[in-house]
C-alpha positions in Angstrom: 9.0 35.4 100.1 12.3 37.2 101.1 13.3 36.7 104.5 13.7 39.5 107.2 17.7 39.9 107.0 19.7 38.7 110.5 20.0 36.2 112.4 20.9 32.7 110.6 19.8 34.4 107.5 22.1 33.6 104.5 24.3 36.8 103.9 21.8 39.9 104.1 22.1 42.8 105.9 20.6 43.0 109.3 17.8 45.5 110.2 16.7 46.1 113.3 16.6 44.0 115.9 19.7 42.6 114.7 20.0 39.2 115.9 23.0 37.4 116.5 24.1 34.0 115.0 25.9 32.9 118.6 24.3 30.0 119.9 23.6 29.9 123.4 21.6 27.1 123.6 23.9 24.5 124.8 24.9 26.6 128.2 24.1 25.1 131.0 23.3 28.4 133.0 19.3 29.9 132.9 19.7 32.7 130.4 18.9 36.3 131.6 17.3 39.3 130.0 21.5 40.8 129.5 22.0 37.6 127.6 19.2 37.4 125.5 19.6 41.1 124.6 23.4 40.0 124.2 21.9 37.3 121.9 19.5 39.3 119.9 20.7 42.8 120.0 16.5 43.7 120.8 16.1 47.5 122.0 16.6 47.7 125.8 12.3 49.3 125.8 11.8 45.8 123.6 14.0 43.5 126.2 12.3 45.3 129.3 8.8 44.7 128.1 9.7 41.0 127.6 10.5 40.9 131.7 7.4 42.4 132.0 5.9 39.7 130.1 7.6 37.0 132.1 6.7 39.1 135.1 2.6 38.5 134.0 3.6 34.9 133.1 4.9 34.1 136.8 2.0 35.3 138.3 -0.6 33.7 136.6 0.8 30.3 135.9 -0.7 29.2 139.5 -3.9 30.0 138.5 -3.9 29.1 134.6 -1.3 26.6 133.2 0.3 28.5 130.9 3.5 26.7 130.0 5.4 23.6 131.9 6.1 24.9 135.5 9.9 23.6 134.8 10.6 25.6 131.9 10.1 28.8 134.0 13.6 28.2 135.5 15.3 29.5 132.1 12.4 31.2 130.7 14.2 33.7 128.9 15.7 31.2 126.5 13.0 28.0 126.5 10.3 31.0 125.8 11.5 34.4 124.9 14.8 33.1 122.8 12.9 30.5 121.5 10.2 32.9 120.0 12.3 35.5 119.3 14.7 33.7 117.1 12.0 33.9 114.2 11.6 37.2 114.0 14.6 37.9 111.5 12.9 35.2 109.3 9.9 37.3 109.0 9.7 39.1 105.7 10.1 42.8 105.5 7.1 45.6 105.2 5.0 44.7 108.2 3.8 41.0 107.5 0.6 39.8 109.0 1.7 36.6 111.3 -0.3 34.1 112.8 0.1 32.3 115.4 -2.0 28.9 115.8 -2.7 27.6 119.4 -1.0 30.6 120.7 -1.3 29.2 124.7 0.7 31.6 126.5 1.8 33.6 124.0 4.5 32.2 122.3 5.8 32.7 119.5 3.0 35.1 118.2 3.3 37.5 121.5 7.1 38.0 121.4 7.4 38.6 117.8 4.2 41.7 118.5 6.2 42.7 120.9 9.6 43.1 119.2 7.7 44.9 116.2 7.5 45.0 113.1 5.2 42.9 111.7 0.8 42.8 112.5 0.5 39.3 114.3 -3.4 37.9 115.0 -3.3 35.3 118.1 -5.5 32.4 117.6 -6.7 30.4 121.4 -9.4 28.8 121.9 -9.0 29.2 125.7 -10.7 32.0 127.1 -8.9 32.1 130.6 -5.2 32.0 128.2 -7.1 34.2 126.1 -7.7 36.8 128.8 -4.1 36.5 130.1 -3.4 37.1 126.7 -5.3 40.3 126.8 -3.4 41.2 129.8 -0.3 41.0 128.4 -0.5 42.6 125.6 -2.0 45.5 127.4 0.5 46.3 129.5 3.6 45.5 127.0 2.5 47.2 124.2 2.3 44.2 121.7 -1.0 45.5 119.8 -1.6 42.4 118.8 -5.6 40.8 117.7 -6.2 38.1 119.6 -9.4 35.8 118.9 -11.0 33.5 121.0 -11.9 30.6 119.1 -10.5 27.5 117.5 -8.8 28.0 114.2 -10.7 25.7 111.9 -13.8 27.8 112.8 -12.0 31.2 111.7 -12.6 33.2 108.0 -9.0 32.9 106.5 -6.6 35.8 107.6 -4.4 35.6 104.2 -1.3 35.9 106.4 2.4 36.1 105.1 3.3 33.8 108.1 2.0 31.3 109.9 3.6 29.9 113.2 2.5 27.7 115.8 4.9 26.0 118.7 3.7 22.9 120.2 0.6 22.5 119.1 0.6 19.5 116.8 2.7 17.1 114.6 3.6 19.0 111.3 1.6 17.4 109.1 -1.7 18.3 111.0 -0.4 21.8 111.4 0.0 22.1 107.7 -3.8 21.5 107.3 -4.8 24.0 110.3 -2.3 26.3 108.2 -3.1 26.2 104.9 -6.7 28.1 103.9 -4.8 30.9 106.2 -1.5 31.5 103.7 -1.6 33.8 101.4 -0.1 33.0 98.1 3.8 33.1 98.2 3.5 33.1 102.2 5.2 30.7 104.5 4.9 28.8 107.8 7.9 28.7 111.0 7.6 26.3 113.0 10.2 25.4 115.4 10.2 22.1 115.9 12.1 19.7 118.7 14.3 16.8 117.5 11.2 15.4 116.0 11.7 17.6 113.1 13.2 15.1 110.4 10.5 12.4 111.3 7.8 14.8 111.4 8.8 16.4 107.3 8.9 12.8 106.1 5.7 11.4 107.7 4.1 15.2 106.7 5.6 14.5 102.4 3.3 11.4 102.0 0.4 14.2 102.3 2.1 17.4 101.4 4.2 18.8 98.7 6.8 21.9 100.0 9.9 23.4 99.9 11.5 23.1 102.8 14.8 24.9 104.5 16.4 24.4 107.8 17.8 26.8 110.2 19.0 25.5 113.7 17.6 26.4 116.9 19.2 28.8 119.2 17.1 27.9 121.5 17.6 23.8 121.9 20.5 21.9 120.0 18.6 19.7 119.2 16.0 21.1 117.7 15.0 23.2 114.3 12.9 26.1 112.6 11.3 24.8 109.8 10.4 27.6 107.0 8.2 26.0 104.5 6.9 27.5 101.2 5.0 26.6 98.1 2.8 24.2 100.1 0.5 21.9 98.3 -1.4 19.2 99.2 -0.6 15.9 97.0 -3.8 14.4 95.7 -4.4 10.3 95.2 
């Protein structure tokens, strides 16, 4: 699967959004929406419907916990840098993404929102899954979003899957594989858990596994994963 060209990605050239290698992640000031489009290079109309996405996200995290109340202080990177940083990973021609566990929308929403690729929502919360709704009606993401868990969904044959913390790797490689389509691959970003997670997840699993660090946490990586096979005996 070739990658979507940008970003950390080898030497390719970029196509739009083209998104930047800086990393940002270890400043100690919240990031805004003029430093993450500084980051990313997103479209202004793609940067402005991501505040409007926060907007939603502010006002009904008092009524639905959406995400850790904390993380709301520097939103823009711990949720929109954070998704957005896979979206030059994507391959190119409109892949069909999914996002496992989506919650609040992250990565799945973000990624629909920046373009580009068809991206199907999985939750099995219907109050997240209305909010969900909400969002994606008012910024444009035209995403599918389904209401249900994903062990009890027909598979999607997606080029990507993704999930963000929603379980340890190796439990997210089971959710993930009847859902990949032959010569697809899964993103996860992954906190400083990440080595520990690929070795317990190799007694089970066979892959081919490369790195690219987080631009959203220094400690932390995105974990692109192909060929994945589950060992036998």
């Amino acid at each position: 699967m070739n990658p979507r060209p940008g970003f950390h990605v080898k030497h390719e050239k970029r196509r739009n959004p083209p998104f930047r290698t800086r990393n940002d992640g270890e400043s100690g000031a919240p990031l805004d929406a003029a430093g993450f489009a500084a980051l990313t290079g997103a479209p202004a109309e793609s940067v402005e419907r991501l505040g409007a996405y926060l907007a939603l996200l502010e006002k009904w995290q008092g009524a639905v916990n959406l995400v850790g109340r904390g993380t709301l202080r520097d939103a823009w990177r711990r949720h929109m840098l954070d998704s957005a940083q896979l979206h030059p990973l994507l391959p190119a021609g409109d892949p069909l993404v999914l996002d496992m566990g989506s919650g609040a929308g992250f990565p799945g929403m973000v990624l629909a929102i920046l373009g580009g690729c068809r991206v199907h929502l999985v939750e099995a919360n219907a109050r997240k899954c209305a909010f969900l709704q909400e969002v994606d009606r008012t910024c444009g993401g035209r995403a599918t979003i389904h209401n249900g868990r994903i062990e009890d969904l027909d598979s999607l044959n997606a080029d990507v899957v993704t999930a963000r913390a929603v379980a340890p790797l190796n439990d997210l490689l089971a959710l993930a594989q009847p859902h990949l389509k032959a010569g697809g691959a899964c993103l996860f970003p992954k906190g400083r858990s990440a080595e520990q997670e690929l070795t317990d997840s190799m007694k089970n699993w066979k892959m081919r596994v490369t790195r690219f660090p987080s631009q959203s946490d220094p400690s932390g990586a995105i974990l692109k994963l192909e060929e994945i096979l589950r060992r036998h005996g």
